[in-house]
VOTI-87413 format. One line per field, with one value per residue (C-alpha): residue number from 1; residue in three letters; x, y, z. Coordinates in pm, 1 decimal, always signed. Layout:
<rs>
n	c(NUM|...) .
res	c(ALA|...) .
u	c(X|...) .
v	c(Y|...) .
w	c(Z|...) .
</rs>
This chain:
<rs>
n	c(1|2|3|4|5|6|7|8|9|10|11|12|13|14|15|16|17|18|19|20|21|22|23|24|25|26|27|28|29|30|31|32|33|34|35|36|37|38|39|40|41|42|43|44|45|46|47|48|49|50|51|52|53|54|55|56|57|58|59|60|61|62|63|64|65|66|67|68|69|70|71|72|73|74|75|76|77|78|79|80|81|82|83|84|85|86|87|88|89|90|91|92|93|94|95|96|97|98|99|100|101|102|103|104|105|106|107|108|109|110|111|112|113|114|115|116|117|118|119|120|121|122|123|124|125|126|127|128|129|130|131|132|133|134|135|136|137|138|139|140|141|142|143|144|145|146|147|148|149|150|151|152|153|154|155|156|157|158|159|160|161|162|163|164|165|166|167|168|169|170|171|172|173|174|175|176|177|178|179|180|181|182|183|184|185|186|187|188|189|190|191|192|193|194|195|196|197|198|199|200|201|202|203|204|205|206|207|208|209|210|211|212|213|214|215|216|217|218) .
res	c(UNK|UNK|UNK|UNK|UNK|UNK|UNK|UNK|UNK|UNK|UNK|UNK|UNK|UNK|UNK|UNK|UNK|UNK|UNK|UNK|UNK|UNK|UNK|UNK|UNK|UNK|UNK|UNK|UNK|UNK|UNK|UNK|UNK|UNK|UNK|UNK|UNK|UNK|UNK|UNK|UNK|UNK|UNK|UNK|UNK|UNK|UNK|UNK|UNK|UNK|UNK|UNK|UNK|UNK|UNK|UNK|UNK|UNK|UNK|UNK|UNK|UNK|UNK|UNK|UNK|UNK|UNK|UNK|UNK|UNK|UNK|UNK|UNK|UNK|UNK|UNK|UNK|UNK|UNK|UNK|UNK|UNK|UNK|UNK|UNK|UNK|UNK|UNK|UNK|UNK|UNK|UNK|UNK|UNK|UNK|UNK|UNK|UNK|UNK|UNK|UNK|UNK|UNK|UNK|UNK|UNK|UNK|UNK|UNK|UNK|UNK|UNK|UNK|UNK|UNK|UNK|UNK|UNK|UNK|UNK|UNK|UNK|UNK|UNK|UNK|UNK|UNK|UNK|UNK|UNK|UNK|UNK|UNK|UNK|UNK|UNK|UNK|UNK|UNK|UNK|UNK|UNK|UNK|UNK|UNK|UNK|UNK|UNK|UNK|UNK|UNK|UNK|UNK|UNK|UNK|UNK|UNK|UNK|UNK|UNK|UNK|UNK|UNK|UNK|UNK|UNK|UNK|UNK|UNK|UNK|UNK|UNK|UNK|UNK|UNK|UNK|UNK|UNK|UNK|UNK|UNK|UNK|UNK|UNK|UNK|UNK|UNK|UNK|UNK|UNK|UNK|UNK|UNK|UNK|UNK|UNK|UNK|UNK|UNK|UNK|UNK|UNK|UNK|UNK|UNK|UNK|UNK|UNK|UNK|UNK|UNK|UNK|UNK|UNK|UNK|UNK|UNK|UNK) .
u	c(+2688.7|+2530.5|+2194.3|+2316.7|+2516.7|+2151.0|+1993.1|+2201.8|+2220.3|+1837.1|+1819.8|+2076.7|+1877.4|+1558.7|+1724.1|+1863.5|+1541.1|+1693.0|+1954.3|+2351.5|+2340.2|+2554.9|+2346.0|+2521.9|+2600.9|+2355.2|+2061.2|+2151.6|+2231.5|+1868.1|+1701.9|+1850.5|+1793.5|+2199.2|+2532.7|+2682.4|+3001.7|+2883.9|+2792.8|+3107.5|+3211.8|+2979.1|+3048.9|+3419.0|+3332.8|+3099.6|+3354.3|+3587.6|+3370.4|+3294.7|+2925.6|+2959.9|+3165.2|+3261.9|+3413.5|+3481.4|+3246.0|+3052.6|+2869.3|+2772.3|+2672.8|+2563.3|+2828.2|+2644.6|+2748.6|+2569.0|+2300.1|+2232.8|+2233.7|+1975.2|+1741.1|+1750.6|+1683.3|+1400.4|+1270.8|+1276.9|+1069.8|+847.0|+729.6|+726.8|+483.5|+263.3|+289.9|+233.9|-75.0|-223.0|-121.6|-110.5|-415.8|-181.5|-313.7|-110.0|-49.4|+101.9|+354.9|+655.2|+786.4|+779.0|+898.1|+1200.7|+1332.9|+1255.7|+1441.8|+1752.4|+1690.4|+1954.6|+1767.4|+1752.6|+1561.7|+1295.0|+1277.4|+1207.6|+995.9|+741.6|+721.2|+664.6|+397.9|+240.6|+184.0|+521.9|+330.7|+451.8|+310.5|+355.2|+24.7|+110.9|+124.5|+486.5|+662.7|+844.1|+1123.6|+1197.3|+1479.7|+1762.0|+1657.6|+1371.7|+1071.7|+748.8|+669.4|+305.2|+206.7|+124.1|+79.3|-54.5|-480.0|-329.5|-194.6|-508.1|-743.9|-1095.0|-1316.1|-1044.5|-1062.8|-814.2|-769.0|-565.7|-257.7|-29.6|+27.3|+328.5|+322.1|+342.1|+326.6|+100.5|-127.7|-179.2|-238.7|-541.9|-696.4|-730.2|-885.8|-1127.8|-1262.2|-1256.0|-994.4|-811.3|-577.3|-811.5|-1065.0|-1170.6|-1191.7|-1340.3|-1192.0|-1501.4|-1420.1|-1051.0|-1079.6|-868.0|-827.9|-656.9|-608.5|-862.3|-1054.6|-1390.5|-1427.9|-1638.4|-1515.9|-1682.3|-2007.7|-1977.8|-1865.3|-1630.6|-1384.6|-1010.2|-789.6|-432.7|-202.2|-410.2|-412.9|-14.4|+14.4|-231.8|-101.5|-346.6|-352.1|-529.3|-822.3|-866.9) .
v	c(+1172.3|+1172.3|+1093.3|+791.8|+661.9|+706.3|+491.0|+239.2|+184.6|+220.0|-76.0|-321.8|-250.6|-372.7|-625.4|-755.7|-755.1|-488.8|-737.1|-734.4|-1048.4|-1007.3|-883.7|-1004.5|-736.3|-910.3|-852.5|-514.5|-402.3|-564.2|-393.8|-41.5|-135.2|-64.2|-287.0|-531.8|-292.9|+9.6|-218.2|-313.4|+63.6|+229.4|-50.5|+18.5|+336.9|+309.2|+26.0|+294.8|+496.5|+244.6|+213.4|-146.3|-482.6|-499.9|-907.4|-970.1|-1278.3|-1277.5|-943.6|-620.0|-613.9|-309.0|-200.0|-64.2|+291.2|+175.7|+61.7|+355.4|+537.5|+345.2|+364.9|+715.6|+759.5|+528.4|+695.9|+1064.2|+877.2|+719.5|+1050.3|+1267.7|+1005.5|+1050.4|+1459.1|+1408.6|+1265.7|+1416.6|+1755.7|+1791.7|+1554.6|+1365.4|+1018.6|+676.5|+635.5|+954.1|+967.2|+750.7|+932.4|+1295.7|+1121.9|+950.3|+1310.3|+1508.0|+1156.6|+1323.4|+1709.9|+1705.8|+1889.5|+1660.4|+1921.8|+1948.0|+1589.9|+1623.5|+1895.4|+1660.4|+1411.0|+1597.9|+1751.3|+1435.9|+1350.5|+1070.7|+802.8|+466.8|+375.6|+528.8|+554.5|+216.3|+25.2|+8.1|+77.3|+376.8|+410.5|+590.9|+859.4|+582.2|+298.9|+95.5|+10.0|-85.1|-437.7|-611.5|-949.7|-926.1|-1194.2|-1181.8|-1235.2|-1478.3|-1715.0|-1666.7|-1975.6|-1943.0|-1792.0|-1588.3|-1219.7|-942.3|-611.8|-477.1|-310.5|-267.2|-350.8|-578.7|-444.2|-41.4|+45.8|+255.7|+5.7|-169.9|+65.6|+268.0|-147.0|-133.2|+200.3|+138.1|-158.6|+23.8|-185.6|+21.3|+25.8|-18.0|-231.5|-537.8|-867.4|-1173.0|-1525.5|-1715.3|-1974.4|-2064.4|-2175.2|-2462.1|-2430.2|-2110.1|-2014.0|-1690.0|-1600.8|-1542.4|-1239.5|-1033.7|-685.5|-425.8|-641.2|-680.4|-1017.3|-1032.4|-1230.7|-1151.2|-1334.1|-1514.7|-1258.1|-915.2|-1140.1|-1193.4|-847.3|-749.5|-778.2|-834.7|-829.6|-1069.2|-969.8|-988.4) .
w	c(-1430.1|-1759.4|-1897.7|-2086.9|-1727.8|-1518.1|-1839.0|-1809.1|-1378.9|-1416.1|-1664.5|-1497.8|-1136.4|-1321.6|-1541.7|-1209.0|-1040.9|-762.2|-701.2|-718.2|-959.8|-1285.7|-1638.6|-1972.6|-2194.9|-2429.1|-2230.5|-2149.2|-2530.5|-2631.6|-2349.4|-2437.1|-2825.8|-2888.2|-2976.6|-2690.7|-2777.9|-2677.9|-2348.6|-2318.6|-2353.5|-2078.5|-1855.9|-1845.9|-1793.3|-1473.7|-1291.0|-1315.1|-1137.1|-886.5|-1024.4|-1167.9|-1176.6|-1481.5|-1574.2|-1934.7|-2037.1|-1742.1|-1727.0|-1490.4|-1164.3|-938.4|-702.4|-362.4|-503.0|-828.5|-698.1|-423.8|-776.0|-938.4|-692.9|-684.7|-1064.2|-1018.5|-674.1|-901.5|-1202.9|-996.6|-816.3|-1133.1|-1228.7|-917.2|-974.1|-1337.5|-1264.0|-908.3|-995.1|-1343.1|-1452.2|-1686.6|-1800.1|-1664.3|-2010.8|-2092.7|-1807.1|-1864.1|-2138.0|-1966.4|-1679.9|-1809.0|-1903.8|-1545.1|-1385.2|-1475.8|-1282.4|-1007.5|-742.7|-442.1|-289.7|-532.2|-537.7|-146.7|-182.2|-426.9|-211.3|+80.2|-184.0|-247.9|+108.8|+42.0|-200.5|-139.6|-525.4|-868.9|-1128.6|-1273.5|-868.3|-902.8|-536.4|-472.7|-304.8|-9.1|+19.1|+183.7|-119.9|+73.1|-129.2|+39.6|+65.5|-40.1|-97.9|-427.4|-737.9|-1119.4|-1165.3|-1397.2|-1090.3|-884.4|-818.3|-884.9|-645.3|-506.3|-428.8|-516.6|-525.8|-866.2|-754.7|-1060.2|-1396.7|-1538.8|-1889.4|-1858.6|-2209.3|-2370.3|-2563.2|-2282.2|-2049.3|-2324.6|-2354.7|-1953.4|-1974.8|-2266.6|-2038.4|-1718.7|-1562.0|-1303.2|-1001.6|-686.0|-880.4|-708.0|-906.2|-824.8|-1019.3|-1160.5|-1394.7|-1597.2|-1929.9|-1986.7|-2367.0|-2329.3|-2010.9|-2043.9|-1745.8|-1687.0|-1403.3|-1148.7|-1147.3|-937.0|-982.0|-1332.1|-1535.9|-1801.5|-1951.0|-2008.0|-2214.5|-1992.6|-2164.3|-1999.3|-1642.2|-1685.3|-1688.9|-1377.8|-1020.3|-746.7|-356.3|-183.4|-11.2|+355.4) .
</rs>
């Protein structure tokens, strides 16, 4: 397979949400910044392959082949990220990028080889799960700080919004995977929070708590 064929699985898995539901070519073409043509193209060319459905109109699905694929990409990316960071003291910030270009080494071995390395993570830098060598992620009862009520009591797990602003704001303020945050107060006016964070208050506007995902704490 190519480069370009692993982009696109990896983006219809995630624009399905890991399911087998169809993805216009529209959503995929703004997702991958390129024309609903070239869509139209690659998708042609992966149904033939027996990596998609491909239905004029309707859109691309993953094919069990397709998605077994996906997941694999992901399961690579994921764990480069991990390495990236335990082994090679690379920032969460820095690591998608490199990343997105080892996702493509062939090696299953190596791959195998990290994780055993790693002691098999379940979770990449950025809380997102990783999945296991036969495509099974590992489950947590998770929301966004955003959807908490007050007085609750989570545990930050992961981040919705990966990117690199993002993830330098969380760091200049000391917000971090593993952090525990306590809901005091919810502005109605704009939704902002006002928080307890490792025994110290602050407040955090709705966007940065629609991007945080919590576990509950027991």
């Amino acid at each position: 397979m190519t480069r370009s064929e692993e982009n696109y699985l990896k983006t219809i898995f995630h624009l399905g949400g890991g399911d087998s539901k169809s993805i216009t070519t529209n959503a995929i073409a703004e997702q991958m910044e390129t024309k609903p043509s070239s869509v139209t193209d690659m998708a042609k060319k992966l149904s033939e392959k027996g990596l998609v459905d491909y239905v004029r109109y309707q859109g691309v699905s993953l094919t069990t082949a397709g998605k077994k694929t996906a997941l694999s990409i992901i399961r690579k990316h994921r764990l480069w990220e991990v390495f990236l960071v335990k082994k090679l003291d690379f920032s969460w910030d820095e690591v998608h990028e490199v990343a997105e270009q080892l996702e493509h080494i062939k090696s299953e071995k190596l791959v195998d080889k990290i994780d055993e390395l790693l002691d098999f993570p379940k979770y990449d830098p950025h809380g997102d799960p990783i999945p296991t060598k036969d495509g099974k992620f590992q489950e947590r009862d998770e929301k966004l700080l955003s959807e908490m009520p007050i007085n609750s009591i989570g545990i930050c797990v992961g981040v919705k919004d990966s990117s690199v602003p993002f993830l330098k704001f969380l760091d200049k303020n000391n917000i971090a995977l593993g952090n525990t945050i306590q809901v005091l107060d919810k502005e109605d006016f704009d939704n902002s929070l006002r928080i307890q964070m490792d025994g110290k208050e602050m407040r955090i506007s709705h966007q940065i708590a629609s991007n945080l995902y919590v576990k509950k704490n027991d």
